[in-house]
C-alpha positions in Angstrom: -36.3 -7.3 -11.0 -33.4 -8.2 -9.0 -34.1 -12.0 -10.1 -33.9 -10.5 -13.5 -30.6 -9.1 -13.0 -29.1 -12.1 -11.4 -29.9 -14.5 -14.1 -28.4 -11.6 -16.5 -25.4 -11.7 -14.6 -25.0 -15.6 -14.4 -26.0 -16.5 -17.8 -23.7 -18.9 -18.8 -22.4 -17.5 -22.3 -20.5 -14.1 -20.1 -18.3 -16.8 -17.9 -18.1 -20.0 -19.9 -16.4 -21.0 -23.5 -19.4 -22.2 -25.8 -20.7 -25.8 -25.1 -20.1 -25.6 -21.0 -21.6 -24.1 -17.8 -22.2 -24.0 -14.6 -23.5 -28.0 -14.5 -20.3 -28.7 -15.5 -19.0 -27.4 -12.2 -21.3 -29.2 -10.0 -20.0 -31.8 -7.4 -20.1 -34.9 -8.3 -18.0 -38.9 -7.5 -16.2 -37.2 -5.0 -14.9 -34.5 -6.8 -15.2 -30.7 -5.3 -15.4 -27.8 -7.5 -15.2 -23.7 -6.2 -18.6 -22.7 -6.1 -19.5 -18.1 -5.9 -21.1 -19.1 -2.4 -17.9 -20.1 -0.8 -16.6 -16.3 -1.4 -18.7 -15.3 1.6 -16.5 -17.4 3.7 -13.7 -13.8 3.3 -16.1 -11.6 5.5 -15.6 -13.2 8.6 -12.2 -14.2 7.7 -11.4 -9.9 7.0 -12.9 -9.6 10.5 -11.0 -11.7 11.9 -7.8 -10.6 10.3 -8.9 -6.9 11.8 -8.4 -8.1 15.2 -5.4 -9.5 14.8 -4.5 -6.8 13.3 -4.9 -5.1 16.3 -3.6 -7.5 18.6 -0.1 -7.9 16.4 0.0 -4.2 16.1 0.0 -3.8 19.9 1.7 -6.9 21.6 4.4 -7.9 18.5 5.1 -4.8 16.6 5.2 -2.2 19.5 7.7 -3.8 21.5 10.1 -4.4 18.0 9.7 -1.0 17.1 10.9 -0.2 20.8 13.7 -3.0 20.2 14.7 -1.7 16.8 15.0 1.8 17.9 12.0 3.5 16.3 12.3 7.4 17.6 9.3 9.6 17.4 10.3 13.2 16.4 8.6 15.8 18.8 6.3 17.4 17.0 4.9 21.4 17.9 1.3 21.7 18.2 -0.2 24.5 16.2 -2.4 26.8 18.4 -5.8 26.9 18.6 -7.1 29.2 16.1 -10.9 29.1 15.0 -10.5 31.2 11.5 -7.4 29.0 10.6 -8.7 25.9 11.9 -11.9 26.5 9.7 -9.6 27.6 6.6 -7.6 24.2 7.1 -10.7 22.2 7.3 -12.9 23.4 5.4 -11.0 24.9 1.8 -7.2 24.0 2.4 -4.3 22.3 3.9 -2.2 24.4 1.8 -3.2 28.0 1.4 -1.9 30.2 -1.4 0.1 33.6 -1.2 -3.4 35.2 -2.0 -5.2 33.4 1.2 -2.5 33.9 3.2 -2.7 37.9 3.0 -6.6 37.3 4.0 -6.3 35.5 6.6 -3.2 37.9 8.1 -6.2 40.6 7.9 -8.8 38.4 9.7 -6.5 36.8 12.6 -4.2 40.1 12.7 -1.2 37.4 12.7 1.7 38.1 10.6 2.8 36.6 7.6 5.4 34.0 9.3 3.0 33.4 12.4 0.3 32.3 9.5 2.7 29.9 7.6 3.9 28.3 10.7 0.8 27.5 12.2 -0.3 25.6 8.7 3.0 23.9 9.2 2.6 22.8 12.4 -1.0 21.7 11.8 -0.6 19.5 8.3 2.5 18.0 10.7 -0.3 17.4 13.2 -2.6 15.1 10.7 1.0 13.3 9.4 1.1 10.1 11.0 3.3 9.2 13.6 6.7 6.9 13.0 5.2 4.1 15.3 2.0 4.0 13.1 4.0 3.5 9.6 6.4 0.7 11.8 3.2 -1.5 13.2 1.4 -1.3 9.8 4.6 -2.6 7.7 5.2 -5.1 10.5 1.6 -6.3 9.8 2.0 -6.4 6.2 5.3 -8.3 6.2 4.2 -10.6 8.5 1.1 -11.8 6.2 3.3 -11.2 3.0 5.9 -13.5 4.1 3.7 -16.3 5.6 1.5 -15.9 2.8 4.4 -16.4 0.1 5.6 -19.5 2.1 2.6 -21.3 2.1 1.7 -20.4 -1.5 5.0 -21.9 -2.3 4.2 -25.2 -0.3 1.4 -25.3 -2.0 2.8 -24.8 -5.3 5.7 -26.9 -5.1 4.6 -30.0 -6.3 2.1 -29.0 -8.8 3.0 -29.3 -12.7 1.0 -25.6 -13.8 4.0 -24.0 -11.4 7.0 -25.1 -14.3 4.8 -25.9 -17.1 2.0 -22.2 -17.2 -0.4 -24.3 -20.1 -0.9 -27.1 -17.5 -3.3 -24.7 -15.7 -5.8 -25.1 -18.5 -5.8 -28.5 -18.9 -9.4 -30.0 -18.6 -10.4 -26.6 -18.0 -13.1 -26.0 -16.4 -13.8 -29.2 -14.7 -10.9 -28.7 -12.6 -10.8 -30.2 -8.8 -10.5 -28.2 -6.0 -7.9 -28.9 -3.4 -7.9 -27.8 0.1 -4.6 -26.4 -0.3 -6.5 -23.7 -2.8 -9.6 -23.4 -1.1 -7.8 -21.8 1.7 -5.1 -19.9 -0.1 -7.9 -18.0 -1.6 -9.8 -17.4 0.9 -7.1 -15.8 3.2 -6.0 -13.8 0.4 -9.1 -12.7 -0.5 -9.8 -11.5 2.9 -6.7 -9.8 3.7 -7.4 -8.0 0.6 -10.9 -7.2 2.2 -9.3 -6.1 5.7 -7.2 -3.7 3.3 -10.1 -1.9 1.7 -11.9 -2.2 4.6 -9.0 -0.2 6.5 -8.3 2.0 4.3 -9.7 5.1 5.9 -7.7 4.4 9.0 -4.2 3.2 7.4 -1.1 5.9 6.5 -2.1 7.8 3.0 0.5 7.3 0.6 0.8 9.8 -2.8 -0.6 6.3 -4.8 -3.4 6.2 -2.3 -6.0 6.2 -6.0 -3.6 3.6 -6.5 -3.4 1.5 -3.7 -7.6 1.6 -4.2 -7.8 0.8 -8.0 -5.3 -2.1 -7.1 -7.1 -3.3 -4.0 -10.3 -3.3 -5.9 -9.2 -5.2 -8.8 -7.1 -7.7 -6.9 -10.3 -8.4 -4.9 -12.6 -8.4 -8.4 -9.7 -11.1 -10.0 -9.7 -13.2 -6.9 -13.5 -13.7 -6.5 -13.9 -14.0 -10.6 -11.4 -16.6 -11.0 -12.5 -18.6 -8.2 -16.2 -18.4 -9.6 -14.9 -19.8 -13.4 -12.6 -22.2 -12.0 -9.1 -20.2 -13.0 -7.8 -21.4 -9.8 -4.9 -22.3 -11.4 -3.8 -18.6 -13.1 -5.1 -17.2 -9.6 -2.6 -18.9 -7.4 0.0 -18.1 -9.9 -0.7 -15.0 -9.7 -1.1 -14.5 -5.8 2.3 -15.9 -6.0 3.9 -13.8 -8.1 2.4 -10.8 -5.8 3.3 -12.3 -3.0 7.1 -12.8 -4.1 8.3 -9.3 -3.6 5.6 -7.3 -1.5 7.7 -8.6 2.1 11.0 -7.8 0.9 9.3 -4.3 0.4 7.7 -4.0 4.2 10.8 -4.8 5.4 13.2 -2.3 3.8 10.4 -0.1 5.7 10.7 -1.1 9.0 14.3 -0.6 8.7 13.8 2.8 7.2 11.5 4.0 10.3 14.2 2.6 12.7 16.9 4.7 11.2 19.1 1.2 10.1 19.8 2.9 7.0 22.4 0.2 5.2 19.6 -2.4 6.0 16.9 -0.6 4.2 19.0 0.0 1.4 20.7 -3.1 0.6 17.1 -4.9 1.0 15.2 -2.4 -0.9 17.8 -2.9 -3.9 16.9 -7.1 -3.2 13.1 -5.9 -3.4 13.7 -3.6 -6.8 15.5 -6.7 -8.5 13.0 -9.2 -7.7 10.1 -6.6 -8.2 11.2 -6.0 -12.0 11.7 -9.6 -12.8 8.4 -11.2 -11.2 6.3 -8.0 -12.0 7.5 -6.4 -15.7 9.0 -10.0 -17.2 7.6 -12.8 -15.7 4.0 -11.8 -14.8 3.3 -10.1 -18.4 5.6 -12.3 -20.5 4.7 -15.9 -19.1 1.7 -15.3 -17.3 -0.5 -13.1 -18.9 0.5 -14.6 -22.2 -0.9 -17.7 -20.8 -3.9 -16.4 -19.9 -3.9 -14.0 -23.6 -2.5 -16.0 -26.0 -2.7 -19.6 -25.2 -6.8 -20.2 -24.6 -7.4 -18.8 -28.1 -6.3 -21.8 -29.4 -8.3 -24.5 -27.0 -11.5 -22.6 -27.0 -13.3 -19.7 -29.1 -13.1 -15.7 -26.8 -16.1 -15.3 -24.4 -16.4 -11.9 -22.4 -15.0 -14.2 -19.0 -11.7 -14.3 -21.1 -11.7 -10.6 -21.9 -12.5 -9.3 -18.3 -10.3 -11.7 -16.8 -7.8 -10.2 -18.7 -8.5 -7.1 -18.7 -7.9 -6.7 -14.5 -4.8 -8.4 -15.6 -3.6 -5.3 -17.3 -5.0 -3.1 -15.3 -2.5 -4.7 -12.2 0.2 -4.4 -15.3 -0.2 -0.6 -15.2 -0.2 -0.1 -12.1 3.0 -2.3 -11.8 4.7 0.1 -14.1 3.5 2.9 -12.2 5.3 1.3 -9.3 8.5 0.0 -11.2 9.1 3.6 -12.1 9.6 4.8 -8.6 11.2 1.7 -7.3 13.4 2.5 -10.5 13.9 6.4 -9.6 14.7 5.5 -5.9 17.3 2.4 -6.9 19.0 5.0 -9.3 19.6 7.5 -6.7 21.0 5.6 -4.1 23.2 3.7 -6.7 24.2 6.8 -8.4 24.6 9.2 -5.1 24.2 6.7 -2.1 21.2 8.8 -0.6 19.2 7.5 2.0 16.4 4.9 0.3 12.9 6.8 0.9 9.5 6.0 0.2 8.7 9.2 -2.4 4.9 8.3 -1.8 5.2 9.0 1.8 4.6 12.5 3.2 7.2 13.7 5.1 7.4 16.2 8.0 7.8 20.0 7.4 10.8 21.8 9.1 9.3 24.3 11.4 11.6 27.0 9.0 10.2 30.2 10.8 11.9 28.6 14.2 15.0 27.9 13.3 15.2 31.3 11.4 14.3 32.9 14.9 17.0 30.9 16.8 19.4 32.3 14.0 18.3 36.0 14.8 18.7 35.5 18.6 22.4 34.4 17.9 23.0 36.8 15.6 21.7 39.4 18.8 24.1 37.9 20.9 26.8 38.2 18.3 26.3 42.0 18.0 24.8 42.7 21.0 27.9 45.4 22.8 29.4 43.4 26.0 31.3 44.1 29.1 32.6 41.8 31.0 31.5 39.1 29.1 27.9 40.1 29.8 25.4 41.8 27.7 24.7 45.2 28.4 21.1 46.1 29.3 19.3 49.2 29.7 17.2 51.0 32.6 14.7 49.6 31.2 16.0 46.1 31.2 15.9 46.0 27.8 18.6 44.6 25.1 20.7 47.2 23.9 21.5 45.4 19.9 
């Protein structure tokens, strides 16, 4: 059965334009074409990308977080509570007016003891400063490194200035090394970032952040397998262009530089725009739309090729509209540049209202002396 299925999946008709196939992409006088086998090389490559991970995170990011001035704000620990623990874990993080009253009868709390203790707790499961600082320092690291050599490897190559060069003599296209290995670490970075994922800070676009991992993955190992090795480096490239400038306006914003962030996240928004909503649906995808039609006849490679093409388009529009909302702001009002996906931490409200009452005491409380006057029973007289 599973035989079956894999000659199903294969058949040449799904990935190739009528008339070729896979023979056409076997190695032959010296000439080396991408073959679906070479995709298992990304496993071990994601593995090893995990412990560096780890390694950066600890010996390179720590210390510039500690450099930069990244402050941890002290959080309060809620109190152990088995009913509210249970309620937290098990139905809610964020209880209604309803539940609230319930559980005020089963833990014989008050109302504003009940309320801070969820506050304190979902501040609990928020991750800490340091954690957001060491994963954006990962991620601009390979961004930036990844974007340089894409360029070097793009440079010189005539598909970079001219898009309808990367279908010429399609698909007996060579491989270069240059390719082989840009795919293959992109491909499994994107691997280390699924494979992370449980583990990494939880945006609001977290569905996002999925859908996009998964297709970027999908794109990468498809094109490689139907030789558009060409469209795939442009588009890596076009990824790669903007997602640095992006970490680092982080990094800046978690050590509290706050004209740094800004002025780079507006750098970031500018490019962002231009590579994502002009350039990469405009030139790109209307070279990998529009132009094939008229070299060969539609086969259902083209239309799923295409169609994780648009499905990165949306969520790039999804994306430009906060970068857009953000940019407005602090152009509008200068306000601080914040991620809006990002959780922030609650104010502990029910404190700072207590410290309020305890002044106002003081304020009313009779005096003589300049002391406050206490009763036998060394209680304060308000």
């Amino acid at each position: 059965m599973l035989s079956d299925l894999s000659a199903w999946f294969w058949q040449e008709r799904l990935w190739f334009p009528e008339g070729l196939g896979w023979a056409d992409l076997e190695d032959r006088d010296g000439r080396v074409y991408a073959k679906a086998r070479d995709l298992w090389v990304a496993l071990p490559i994601a593995l090893i990308f995990l412990i560096v991970r780890q390694i950066f995170e600890r010996t390179v990011a720590t210390p510039l977080a500690s450099l930069l001035g990244v402050k941890e704000t002290v959080r309060l620990k809620a109190p152990p509570n088995i009913t509210l623990e249970s309620y937290y874990c098990n139905i809610t993080k964020n209880p209604t007016q309803s539940s609230i009253i319930s559980l005020i009868k089963q833990t014989g709390y008050p109302e504003r003891q009940v309320q801070r203790w969820f506050r304190r707790r979902r501040n609990q499961d928020r991750p800490s400063l340091l954690k957001k600082f060491r994963e954006a320092s990962w991620r601009f690291t390979f961004y930036l490194l990844a974007f340089i050599a894409g360029l070097a490897a793009l440079i010189d190559k005539p598909w970079l200035y001219d898009l309808k060069e990367m279908w010429e003599g399609f698909p007996v296209l060579t491989l270069l090394p240059s390719q082989y290995w840009y795919y293959m670490i992109e491909l499994g970075f994107y691997s280390s970032l699924l494979f992370s994922v449980a583990s990494d800070v939880k945006r609001k676009d977290f569905k996002e952040q999925i859908v996009h991992h998964v297709a970027t993955i999908l794109l990468i190992s498809f094109s490689w397998c139907v030789n558009y090795i060409r469209a795939g480096t442009l588009i890596m490239l076009v990824h790669d262009s903007s997602d640095y400038l992006l970490e680092s306006a982080k990094m800046f914003n978690y050590a509290g530089w706050r004209n740094a962030c800004n002025y780079i996240f507006i750098v970031f928004a500018a490019i962002f725009i231009v590579t994502r909503l002009f350039v990469f649906p405009f030139r790109i995808i209307y070279c990998t739309w529009v132009y094939p039609v008229t070299v060969y006849e539609p086969f259902f490679g083209y239309y799923f090729f295409n169609g994780l093409l648009m499905i990165l388009q949306c969520l790039h529009i999804f994306w430009a509209v906060l970068i857009i909302r953000i940019a407005i702001r602090f152009l509008t009002s200068n306000e601080k540049v914040d991620d809006e996906r990002s959780d922030k931490d609650e104010t502990d409200e029910s404190e700072e209202e207590e410290k309020e009452e305890e002044k106002d005491m003081k304020k009313n409380r009779p005096m003589q002396n300049g002391h406050a006057i206490y009763n036998n029973n060394h209680s304060k007289i308000a």
